[in-house]
ROKEDREN-135999 format. One record per atom (N, C-alpha, C, CB): residue number from 1; residue in three letters; x, y, z. Coordinates in steps of 0.05 Angstrom, whole numbers, plus 5000, padded with zeros to 4 digits. Glycine has a CB too. Example, Ala and Ser with C-alpha at 12.3 -4.5 7.8 and 13.67 -1.06 7.14 Angstrom:
BEGIN
   num   residuo     c1     c2     c3
     1       ALA   5264   4886   5156
     1       ALA   5246   4910   5156
     1       ALA   5264   4934   5156
     1       ALA   5226   4911   5181
     2       SER   5257   4955   5142
     2       SER   5273   4979   5143
     2       SER   5258   5001   5157
     2       SER   5282   4988   5114
END
This chain:
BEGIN
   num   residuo     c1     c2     c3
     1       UNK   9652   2240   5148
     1       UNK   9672   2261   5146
     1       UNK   9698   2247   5136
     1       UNK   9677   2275   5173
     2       UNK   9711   2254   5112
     2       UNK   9728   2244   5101
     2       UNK   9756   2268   5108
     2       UNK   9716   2238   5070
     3       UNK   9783   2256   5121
     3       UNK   9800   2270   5119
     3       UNK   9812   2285   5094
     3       UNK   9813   2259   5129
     4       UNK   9843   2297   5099
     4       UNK   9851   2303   5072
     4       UNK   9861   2282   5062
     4       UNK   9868   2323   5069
     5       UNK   9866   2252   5070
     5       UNK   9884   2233   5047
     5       UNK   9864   2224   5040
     5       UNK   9907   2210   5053
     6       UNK   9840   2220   5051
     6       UNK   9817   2204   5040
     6       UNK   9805   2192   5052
     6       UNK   9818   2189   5025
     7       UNK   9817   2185   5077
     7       UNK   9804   2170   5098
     7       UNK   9782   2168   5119
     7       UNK   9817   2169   5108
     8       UNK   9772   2155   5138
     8       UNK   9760   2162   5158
     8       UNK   9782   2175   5185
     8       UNK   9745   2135   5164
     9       UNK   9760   2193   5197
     9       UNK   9785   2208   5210
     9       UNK   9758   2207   5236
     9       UNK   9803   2245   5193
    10       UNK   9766   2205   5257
    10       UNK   9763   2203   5282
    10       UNK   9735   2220   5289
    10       UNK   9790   2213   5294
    11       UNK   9737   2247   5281
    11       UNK   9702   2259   5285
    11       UNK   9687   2241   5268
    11       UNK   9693   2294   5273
    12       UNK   9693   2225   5256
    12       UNK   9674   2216   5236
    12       UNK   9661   2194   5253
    12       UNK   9687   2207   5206
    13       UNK   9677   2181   5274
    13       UNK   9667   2164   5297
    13       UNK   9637   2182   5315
    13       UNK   9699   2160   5321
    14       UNK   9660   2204   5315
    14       UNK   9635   2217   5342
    14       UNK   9602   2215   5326
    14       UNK   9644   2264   5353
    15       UNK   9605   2224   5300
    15       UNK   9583   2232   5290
    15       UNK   9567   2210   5279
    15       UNK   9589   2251   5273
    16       UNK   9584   2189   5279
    16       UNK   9571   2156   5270
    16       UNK   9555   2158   5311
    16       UNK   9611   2116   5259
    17       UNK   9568   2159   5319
    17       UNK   9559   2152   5347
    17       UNK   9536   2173   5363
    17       UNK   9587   2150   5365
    18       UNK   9531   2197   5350
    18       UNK   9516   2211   5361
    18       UNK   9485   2202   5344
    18       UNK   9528   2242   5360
    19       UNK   9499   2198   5320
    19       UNK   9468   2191   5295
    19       UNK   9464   2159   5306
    19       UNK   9477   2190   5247
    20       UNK   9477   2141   5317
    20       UNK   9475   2116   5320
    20       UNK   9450   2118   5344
    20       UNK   9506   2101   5328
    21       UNK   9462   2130   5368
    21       UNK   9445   2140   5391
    21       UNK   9412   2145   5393
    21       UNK   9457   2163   5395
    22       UNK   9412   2167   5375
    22       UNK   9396   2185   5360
    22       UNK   9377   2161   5355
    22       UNK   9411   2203   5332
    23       UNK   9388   2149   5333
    23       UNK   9359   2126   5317
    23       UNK   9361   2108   5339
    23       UNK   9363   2105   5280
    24       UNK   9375   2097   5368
    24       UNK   9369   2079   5382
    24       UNK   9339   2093   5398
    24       UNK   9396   2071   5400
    25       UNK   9334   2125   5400
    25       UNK   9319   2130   5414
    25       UNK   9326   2143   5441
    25       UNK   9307   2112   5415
    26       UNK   9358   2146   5445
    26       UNK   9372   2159   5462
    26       UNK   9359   2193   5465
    26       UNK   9403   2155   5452
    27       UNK   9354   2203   5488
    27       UNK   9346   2228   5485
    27       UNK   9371   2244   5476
    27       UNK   9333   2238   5511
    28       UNK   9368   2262   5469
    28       UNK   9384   2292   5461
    28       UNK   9398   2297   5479
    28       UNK   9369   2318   5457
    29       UNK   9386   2305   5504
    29       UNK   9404   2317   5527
    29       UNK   9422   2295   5533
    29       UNK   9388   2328   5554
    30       UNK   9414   2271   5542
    30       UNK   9435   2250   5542
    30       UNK   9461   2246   5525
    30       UNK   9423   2230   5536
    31       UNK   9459   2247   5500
    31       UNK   9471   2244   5470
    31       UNK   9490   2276   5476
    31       UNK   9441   2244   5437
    32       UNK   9480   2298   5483
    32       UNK   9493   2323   5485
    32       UNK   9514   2323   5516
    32       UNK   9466   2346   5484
    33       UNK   9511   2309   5531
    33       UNK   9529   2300   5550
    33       UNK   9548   2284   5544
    33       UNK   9518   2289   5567
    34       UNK   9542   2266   5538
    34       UNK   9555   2239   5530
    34       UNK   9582   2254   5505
    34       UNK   9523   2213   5511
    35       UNK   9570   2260   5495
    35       UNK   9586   2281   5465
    35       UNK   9601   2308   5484
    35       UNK   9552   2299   5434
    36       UNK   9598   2314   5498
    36       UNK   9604   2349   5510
    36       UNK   9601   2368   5495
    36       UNK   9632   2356   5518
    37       UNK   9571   2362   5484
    37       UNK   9567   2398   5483
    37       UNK   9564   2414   5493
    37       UNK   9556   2408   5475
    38       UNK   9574   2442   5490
    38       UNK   9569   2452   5510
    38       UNK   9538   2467   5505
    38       UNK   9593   2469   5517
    39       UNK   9528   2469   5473
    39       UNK   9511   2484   5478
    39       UNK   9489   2457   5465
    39       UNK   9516   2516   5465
    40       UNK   9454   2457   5470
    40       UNK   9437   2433   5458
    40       UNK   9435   2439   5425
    40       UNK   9404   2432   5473
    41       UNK   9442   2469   5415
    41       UNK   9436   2472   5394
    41       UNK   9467   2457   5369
    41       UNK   9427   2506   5396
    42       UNK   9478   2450   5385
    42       UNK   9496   2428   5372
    42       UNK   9501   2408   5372
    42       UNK   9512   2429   5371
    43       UNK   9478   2396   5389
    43       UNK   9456   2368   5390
    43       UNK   9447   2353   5374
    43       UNK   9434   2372   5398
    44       UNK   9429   2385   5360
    44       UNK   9408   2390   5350
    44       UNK   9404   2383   5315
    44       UNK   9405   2417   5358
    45       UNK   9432   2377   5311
    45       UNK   9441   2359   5289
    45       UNK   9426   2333   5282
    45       UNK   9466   2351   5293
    46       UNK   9427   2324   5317
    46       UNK   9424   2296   5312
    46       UNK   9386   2288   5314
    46       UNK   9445   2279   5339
    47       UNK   9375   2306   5316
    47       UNK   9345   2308   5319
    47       UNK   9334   2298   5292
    47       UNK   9334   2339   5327
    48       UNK   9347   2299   5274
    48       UNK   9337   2284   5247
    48       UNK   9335   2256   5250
    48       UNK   9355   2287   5222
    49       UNK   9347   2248   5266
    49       UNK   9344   2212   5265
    49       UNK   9343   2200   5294
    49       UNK   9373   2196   5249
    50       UNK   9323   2216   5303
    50       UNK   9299   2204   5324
    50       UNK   9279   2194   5314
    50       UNK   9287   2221   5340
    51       UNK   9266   2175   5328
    51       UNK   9254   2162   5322
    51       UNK   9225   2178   5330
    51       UNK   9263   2138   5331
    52       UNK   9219   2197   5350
    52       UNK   9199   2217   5349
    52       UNK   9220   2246   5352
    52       UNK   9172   2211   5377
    53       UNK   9215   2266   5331
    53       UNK   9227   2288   5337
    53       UNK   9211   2306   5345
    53       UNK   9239   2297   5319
    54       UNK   9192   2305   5349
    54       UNK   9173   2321   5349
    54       UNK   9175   2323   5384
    54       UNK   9146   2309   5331
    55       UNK   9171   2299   5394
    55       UNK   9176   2288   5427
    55       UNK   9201   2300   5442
    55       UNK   9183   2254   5429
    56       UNK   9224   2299   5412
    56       UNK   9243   2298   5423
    56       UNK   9251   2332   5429
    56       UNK   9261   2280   5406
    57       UNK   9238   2343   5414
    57       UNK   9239   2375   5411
    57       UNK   9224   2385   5433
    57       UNK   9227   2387   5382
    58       UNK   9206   2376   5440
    58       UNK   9186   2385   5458
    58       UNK   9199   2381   5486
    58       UNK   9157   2369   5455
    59       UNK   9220   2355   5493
    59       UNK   9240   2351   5524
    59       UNK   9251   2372   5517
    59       UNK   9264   2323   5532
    60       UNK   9269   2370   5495
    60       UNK   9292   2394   5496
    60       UNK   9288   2416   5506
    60       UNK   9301   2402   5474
    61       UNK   9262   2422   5497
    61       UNK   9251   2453   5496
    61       UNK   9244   2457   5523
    61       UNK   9224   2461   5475
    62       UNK   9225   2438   5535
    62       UNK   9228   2439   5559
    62       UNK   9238   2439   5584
    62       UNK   9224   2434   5559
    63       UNK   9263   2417   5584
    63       UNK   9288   2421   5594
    63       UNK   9300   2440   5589
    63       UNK   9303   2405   5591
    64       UNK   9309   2459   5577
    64       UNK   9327   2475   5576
    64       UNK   9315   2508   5572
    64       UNK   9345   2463   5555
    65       UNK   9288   2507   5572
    65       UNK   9272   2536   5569
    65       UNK   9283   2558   5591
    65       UNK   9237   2530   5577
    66       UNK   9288   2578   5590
    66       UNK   9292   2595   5613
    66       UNK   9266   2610   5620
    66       UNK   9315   2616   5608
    67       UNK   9241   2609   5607
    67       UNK   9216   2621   5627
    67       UNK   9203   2605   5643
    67       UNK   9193   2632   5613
END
């Protein structure tokens, strides 16, 4: 995320640090705490660069299912 002078600007940390997480293998719900989201579906960004997403979709879904 590039500001308006050109620079790196401060979300651009969070989002180096949520994708950093992400490919360490950090779960989602962890990464979605750690970050304060409030909701997983703005997490859910970071599910591209897991290392299983497929795994990682299947906790989420599970953890957070309401049936």
């Amino acid at each position: 995320m590039i500001g308006q002078g050109g620079g790196i600007v401060f979300h651009s940390l969070r989002h180096t640090f949520g994708t950093q997480m992400a490919s360490a293998g950090a779960p989602l719900v962890a990464i979605k705490e750690w970050m304060g989201h409030a909701d997983i579906q703005t997490t859910m960004i970071y599910a591209k660069w897991t290392k299983d997403r497929e795994a990682e979709r299947a906790f989420v879904d599970a953890a957070f299912s309401t049936g």
